[in-house]
C-alpha positions in Angstrom: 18.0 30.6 -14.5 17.0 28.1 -12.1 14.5 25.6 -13.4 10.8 25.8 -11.7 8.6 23.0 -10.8 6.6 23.1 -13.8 9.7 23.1 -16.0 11.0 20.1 -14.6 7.5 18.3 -14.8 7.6 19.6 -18.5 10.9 18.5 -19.2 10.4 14.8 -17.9 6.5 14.8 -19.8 8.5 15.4 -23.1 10.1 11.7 -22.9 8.2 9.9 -25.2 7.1 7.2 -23.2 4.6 9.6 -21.7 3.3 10.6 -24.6 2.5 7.1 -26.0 0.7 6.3 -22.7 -1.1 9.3 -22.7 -2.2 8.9 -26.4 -3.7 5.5 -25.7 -5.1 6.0 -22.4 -7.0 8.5 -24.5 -8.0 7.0 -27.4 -9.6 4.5 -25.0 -11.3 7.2 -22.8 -9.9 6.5 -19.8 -7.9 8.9 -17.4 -4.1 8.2 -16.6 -1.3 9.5 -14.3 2.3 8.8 -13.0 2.2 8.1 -10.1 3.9 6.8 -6.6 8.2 6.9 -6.3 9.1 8.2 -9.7 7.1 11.6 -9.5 8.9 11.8 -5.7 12.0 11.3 -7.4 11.5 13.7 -10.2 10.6 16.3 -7.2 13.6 15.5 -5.5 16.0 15.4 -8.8 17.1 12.0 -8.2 17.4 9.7 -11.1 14.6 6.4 -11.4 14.1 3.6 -13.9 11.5 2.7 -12.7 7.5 4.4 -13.8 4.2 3.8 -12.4 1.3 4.5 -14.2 -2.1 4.4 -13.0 -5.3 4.0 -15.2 -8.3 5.3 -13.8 -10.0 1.9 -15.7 -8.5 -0.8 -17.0 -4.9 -0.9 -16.8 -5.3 -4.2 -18.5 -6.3 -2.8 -21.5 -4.0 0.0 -21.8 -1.3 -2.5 -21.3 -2.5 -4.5 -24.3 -2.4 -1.4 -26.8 1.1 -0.2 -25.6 2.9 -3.8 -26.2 2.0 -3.2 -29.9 4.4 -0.3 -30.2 7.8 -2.3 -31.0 9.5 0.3 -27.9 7.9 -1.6 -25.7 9.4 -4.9 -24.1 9.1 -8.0 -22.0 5.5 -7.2 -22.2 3.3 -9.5 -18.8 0.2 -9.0 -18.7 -1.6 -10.4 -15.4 -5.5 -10.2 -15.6 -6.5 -11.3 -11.8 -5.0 -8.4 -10.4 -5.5 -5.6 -13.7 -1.8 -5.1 -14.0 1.0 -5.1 -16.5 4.7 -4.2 -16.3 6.5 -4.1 -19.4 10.2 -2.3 -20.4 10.8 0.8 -22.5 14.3 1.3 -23.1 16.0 1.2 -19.6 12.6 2.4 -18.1 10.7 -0.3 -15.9 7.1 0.3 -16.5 3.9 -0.8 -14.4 0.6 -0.1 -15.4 -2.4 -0.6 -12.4 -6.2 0.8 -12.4 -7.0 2.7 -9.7 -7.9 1.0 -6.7 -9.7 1.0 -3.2 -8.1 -1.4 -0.4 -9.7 -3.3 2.7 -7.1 -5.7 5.1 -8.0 -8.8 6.9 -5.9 -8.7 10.4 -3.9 -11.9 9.4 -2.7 -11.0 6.2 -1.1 -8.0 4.4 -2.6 -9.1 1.0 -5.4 -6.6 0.4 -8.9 -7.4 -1.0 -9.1 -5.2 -4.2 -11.8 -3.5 -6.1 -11.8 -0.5 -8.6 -11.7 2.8 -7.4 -11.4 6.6 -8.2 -8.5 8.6 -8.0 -9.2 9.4 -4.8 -9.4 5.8 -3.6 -6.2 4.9 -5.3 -4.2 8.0 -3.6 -5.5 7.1 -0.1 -4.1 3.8 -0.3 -0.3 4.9 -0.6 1.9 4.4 2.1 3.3 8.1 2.3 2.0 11.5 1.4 5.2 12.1 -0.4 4.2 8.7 -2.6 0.5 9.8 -3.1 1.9 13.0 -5.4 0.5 12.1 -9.0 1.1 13.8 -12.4 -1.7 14.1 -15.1 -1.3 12.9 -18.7 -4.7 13.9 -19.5 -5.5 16.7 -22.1 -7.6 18.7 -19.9 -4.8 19.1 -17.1 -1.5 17.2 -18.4 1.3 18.1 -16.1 -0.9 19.4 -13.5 0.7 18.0 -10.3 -2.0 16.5 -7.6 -1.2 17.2 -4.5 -4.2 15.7 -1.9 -2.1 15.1 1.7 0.4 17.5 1.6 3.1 15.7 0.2 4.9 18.4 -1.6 5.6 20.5 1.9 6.9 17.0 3.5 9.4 16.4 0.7 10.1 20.4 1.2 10.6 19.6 4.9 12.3 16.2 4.5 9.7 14.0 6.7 8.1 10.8 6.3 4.3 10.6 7.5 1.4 8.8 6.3 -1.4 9.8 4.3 -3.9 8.6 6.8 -4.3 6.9 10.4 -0.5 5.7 10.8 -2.0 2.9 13.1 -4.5 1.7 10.2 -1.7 2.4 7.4 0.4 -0.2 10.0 -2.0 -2.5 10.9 -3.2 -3.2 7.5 0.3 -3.6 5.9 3.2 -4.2 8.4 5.7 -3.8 5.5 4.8 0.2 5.4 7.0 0.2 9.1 10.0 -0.9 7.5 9.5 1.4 4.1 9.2 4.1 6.3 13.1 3.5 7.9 14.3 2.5 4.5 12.8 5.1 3.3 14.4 7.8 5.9 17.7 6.0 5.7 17.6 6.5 1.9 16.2 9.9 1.9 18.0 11.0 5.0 14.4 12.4 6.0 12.8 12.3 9.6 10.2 10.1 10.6 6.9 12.1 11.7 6.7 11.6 15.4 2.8 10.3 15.3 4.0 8.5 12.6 7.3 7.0 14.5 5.2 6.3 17.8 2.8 4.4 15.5 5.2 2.0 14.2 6.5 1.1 18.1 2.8 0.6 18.5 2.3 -1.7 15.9 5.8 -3.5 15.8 4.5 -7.0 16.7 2.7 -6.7 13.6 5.8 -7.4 11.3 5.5 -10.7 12.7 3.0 -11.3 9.3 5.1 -10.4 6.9 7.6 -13.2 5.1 11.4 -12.4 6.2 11.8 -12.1 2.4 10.1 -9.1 2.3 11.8 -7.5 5.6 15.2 -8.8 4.0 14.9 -6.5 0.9 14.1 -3.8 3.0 17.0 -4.4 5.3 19.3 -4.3 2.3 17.7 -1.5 1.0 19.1 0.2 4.7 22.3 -1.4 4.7 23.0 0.6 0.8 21.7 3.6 2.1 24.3 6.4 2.0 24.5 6.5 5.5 22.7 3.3 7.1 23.0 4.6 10.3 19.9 6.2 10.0 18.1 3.1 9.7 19.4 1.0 12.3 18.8 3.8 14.8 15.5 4.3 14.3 15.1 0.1 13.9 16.1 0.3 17.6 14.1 3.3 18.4 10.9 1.4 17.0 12.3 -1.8 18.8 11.5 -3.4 15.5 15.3 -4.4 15.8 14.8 -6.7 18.3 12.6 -8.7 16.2 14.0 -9.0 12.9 17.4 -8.7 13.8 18.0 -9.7 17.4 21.5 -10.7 16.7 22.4 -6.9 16.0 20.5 -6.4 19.1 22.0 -7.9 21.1 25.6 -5.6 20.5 24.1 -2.8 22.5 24.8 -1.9 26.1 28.1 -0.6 28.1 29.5 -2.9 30.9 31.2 -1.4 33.2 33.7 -3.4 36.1 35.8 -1.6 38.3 35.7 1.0 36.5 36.8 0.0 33.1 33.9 0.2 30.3 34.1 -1.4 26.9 32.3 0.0 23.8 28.6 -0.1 22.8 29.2 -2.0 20.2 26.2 -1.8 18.0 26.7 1.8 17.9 30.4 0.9 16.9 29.2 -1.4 14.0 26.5 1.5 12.2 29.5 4.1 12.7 31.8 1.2 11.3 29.0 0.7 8.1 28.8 4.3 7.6 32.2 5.2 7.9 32.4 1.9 4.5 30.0 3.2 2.6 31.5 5.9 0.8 33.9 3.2 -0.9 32.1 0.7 -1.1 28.4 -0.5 -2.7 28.9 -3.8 -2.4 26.2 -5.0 -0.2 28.0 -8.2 0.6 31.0 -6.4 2.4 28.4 -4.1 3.4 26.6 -7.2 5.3 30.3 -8.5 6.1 30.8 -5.2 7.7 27.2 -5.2 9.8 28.2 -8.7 10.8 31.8 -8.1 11.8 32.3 -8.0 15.3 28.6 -10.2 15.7 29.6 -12.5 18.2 31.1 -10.0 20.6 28.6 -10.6 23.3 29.1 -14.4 23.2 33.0 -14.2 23.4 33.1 -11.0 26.2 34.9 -11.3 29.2 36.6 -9.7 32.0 39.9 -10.0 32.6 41.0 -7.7 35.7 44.7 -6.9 34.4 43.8 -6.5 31.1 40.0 -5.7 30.9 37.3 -6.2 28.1 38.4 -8.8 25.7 36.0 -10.3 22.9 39.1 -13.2 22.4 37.9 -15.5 19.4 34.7 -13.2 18.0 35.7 -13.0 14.8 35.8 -17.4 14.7 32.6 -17.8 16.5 30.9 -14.8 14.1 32.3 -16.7 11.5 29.8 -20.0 12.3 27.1 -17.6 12.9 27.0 -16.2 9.4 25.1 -19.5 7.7 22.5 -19.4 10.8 21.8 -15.6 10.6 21.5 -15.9 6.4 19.2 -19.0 6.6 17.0 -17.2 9.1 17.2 -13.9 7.0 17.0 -16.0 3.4 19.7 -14.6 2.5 21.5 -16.7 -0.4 23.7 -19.8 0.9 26.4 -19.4 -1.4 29.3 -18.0 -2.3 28.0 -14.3 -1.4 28.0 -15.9 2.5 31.0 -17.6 1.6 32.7 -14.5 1.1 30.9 -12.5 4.2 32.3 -15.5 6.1 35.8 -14.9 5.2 36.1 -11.3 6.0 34.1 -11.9 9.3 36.9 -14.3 9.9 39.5 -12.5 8.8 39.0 -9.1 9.6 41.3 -9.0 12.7 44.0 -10.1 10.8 45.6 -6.9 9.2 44.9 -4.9 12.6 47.5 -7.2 14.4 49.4 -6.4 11.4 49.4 -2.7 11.9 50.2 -3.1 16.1 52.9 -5.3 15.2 56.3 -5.1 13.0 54.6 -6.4 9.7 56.4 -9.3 8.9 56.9 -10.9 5.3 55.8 -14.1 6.7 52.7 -13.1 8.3 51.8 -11.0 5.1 52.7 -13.8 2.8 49.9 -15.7 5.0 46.8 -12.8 4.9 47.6 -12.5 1.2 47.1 -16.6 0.9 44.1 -16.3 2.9 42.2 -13.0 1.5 43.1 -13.7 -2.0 41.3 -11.5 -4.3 39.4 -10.5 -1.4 42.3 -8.8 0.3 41.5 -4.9 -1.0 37.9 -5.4 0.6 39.3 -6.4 4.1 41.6 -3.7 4.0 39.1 -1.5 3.3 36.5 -3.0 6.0 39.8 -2.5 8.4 40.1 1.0 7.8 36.5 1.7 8.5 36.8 -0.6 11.5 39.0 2.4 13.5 36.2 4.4 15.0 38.2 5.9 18.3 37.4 9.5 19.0 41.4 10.2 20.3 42.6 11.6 16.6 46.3 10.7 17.4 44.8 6.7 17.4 42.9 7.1 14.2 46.1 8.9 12.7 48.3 6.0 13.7 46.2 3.3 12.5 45.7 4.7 9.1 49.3 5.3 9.1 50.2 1.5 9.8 47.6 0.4 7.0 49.5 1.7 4.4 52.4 0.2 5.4 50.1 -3.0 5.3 49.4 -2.0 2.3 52.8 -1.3 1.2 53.8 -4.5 2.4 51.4 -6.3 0.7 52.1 -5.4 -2.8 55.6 -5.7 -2.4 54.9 -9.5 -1.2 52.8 -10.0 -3.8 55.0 -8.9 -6.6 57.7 -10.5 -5.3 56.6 -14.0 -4.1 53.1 -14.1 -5.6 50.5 -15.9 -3.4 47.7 -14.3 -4.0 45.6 -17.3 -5.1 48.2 -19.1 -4.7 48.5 -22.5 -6.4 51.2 -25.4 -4.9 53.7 -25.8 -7.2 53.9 -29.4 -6.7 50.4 -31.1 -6.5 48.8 -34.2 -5.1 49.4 -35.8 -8.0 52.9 -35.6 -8.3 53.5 -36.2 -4.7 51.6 -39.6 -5.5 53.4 -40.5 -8.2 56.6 -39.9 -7.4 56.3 -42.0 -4.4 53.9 -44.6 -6.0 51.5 -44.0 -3.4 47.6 -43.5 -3.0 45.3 -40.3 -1.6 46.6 -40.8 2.1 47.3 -38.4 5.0 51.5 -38.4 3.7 50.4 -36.7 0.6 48.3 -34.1 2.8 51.5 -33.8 5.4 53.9 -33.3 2.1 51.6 -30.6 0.6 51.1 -29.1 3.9 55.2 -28.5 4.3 55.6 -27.2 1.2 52.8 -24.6 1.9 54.3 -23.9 5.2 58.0 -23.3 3.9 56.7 -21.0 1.1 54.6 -18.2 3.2 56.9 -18.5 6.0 59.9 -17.8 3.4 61.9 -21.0 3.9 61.7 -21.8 0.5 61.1 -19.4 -3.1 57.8 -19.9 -4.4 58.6 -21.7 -7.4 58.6 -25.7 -8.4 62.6 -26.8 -8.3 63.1 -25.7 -4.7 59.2 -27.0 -3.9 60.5 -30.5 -5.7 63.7 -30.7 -3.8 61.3 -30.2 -0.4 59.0 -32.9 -1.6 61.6 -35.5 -1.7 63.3 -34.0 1.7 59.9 -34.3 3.1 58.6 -38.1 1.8 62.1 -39.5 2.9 61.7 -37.9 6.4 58.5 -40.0 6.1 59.7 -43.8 4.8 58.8 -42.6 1.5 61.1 -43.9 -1.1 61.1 -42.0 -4.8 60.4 -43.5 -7.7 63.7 -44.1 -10.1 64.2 -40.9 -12.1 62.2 -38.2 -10.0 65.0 -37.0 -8.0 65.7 -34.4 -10.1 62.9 -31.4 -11.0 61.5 -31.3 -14.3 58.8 -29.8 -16.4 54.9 -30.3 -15.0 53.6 -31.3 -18.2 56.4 -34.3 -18.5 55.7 -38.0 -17.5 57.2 -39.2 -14.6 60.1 -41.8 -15.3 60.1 -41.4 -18.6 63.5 -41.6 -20.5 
């Protein structure tokens, strides 16, 4: 029998969290509810850690009386504001008191003051987040219901609760949690509600790039991100806090030969990732891709469009775009570096007779990372002629044929010299100097290109070749390959 409304509120009330709170928000005579993304959730039968409660009073105090049950965890408790979040199990919990809002122009933080239940519901960004479910003993599990929320999460549309231009104005964020929240949701946006944020788009301009960051992300791990982006361009709030991505769109046409929009190429590229894949790094990789296209474009009358080189200069633009986005500056846009810079390698793979050389080489390169490029390449092969797609996908797996048989046979994944510096040094008696680097860089050569097996007697051999090519004369006794861990020289 399929489960009702009111059995699935019941079901999720029986959790015992729910009854702790509403036993204390009782026995200090004060009305609670949950409120906000977790009864939207529960509507929608998606799964969420995280519960907000709110206290029609002090959600101070009902904070204080809940961190003595031992269930409760990492218990903070912050006064000014008359809010507490504290753990319960897996379960995030927040505690506020109801609240009424008023927003200077210049800021998005709000001056606060108590307020009803009314107040507190009027203030959310969304009628499907101003849904609230009573824990109180005269009504608990009645469902409230004030803007019409439940028919919008029925009809899959985002619209605010009040005024969108006020809801806007006074908090610029509620523009980009209304695309994340469509992207995630795959809802529509209300068209007052859309216009309203084109309206007010200048207005983001106030918030920190932290905050639009998270959002962004948020998008970007969306099931289908897409969504997002579009209506980022339809609002022209992509123009402002990502003008990079911006800047992909457009068909040029010259004599009659067009190239690709290629913004639209990327969000098809993203969503076609997505099912296998939530890493938002190769996610962001994956948005950043082809990035420098419009700086590397060019005509060429014989052979048309060519982007020659995008994938090096989107490489340098990585580190500007993260520091401008605050995104972290280490070896997360390491890695979206290298798969920016090498994502055209295994596509000249697949157009060309894959070579053991040339695979030897990606495999050095990618590393560990070689599974994720593949799988950004795949996605990367958005052609609407079938017979194009088919072909590609075809030569990819002999890539990927290819490269485990490389790899199990010469093993260069992470590949480490077997000869190092230091032996180059000592067997010449020399210092750090560019011979050393020209030695090392031989040996590496010879190895991916197949000259030489990948192991240290026919690297030691190449060594010696190498320095006496060079006017370097071995030390007595190193002519002959022995075990790493041995001393040079000795008898």
């Amino acid at each position: 029998m399929m489960e009702t409304l009111s059995d699935q509120i019941t079901r999720c009330l029986s959790h015992p969290v729910f009854q702790k709170v509403a036993r204390e928000a009782a026995a200090i005579g004060s009305n609670v509810y949950v409120v906000g993304g977790f009864v939207r959730d529960l509507l929608l039968g998606r799964d969420s850690k995280d519960i907000d409660f709110m206290v029609v009073g002090s959600g101070v105090e009902l904070a204080e009386r809940l961190s003595k049950y031992r269930n409760f965890s990492n218990v903070q408790i912050f006064k000014t504001f008359g809010t507490a979040m504290l753990r319960y199990g897996e379960l995030n919990v927040e505690i506020v008191g109801a609240r009424r809002e008023s927003y200077d122009p210049q800021s998005r933080k709000p001056a606060v003051e108590s307020g009803t239940l009314e107040d507190d519901l009027r203030r959310r960004d969304f009628t499907i987040n101003a849904l609230c479910i009573s824990l109180n003993e005269q009504d608990f599990g009645q469902l409230t219901d004030r803007f019409g929320g439940l028919k919008d999460l029925a009809d899959g549309v985002i619209r605010t609760p009040l005024d969108p231009d006020i809801t806007f104005s006074d908090d610029p964020l509620r523009m980009m949690r209304a695309i994340r929240f469509a992207s995630q949701l795959q809802f529509k946006i209300d068209p007052v509600t859309l216009a309203a944020i084109q309206r007010n788009r200048e207005r983001i301009h106030i918030i920190s790039m932290e905050r639009i960051t998270e959002e962004l992300n948020k998008i970007i791990l969306s099931s289908q991100p897409s969504v997002g982006f579009r209506l980022l361009d339809q609002t022209r709030l992509l123009e402002i806090v990502f003008p990079e991505l911006h800047a992909l769109k457009g068909i040029e046409e010259r004599n009659g030969i067009r190239h690709k929009d290629n913004f639209l190429h990327t969000i098809k590229v993203l969503d076609n990732i997505s099912p296998n894949t939530d890493n938002l790094w190769l996610r962001w990789a994956t948005l950043l891709h082809d990035i420098a296209k419009p700086q590397t474009k060019r005509f060429d009358p014989e052979n048309g469009w060519t982007f020659h080189g995008h994938n090096f200069i989107g490489t340098k633009m990585v580190p500007q775009i993260f520091r401008r986005l605050k995104l972290p500056l280490n070896e997360k846009m390491k890695y979206v570096q290298k798969i920016v810079n090498l994502h055209m390698r295994p596509v000249v793979l697949a157009e060309d007779t894959v070579t053991d050389s040339a695979v030897r080489r990606l495999l050095f390169e990618a590393g560990d990372d070689i599974e994720d490029l593949m799988t950004l390449c795949e996605a990367d092969i958005t052609s609407g002629i079938r017979e194009k797609v088919v072909r590609y996908l075809q030569n990819f797996a002999l890539v990927r044929e290819k490269l485990k048989e490389i790899e199990e046979k010469d093993r260069v994944r992470n590949w480490q010299p077997p000869v190092s510096g230091e032996d180059i040094m000592a067997v010449f008696n020399i210092p750090p100097s560019r011979p050393v680097g020209t030695i090392k860089s031989v040996i590496k050569d010879s190895i991916l290109d197949g000259v030489i097996q990948n192991n240290r007697e026919e690297a030691w051999q190449l060594m010696l070749k190498t320095g006496q090519e060079l006017g370097l004369v071995p030390q007595p006794g190193t002519e002959v390959p022995f075990n790493r861990n041995e001393n040079i020289g000795k008898d």
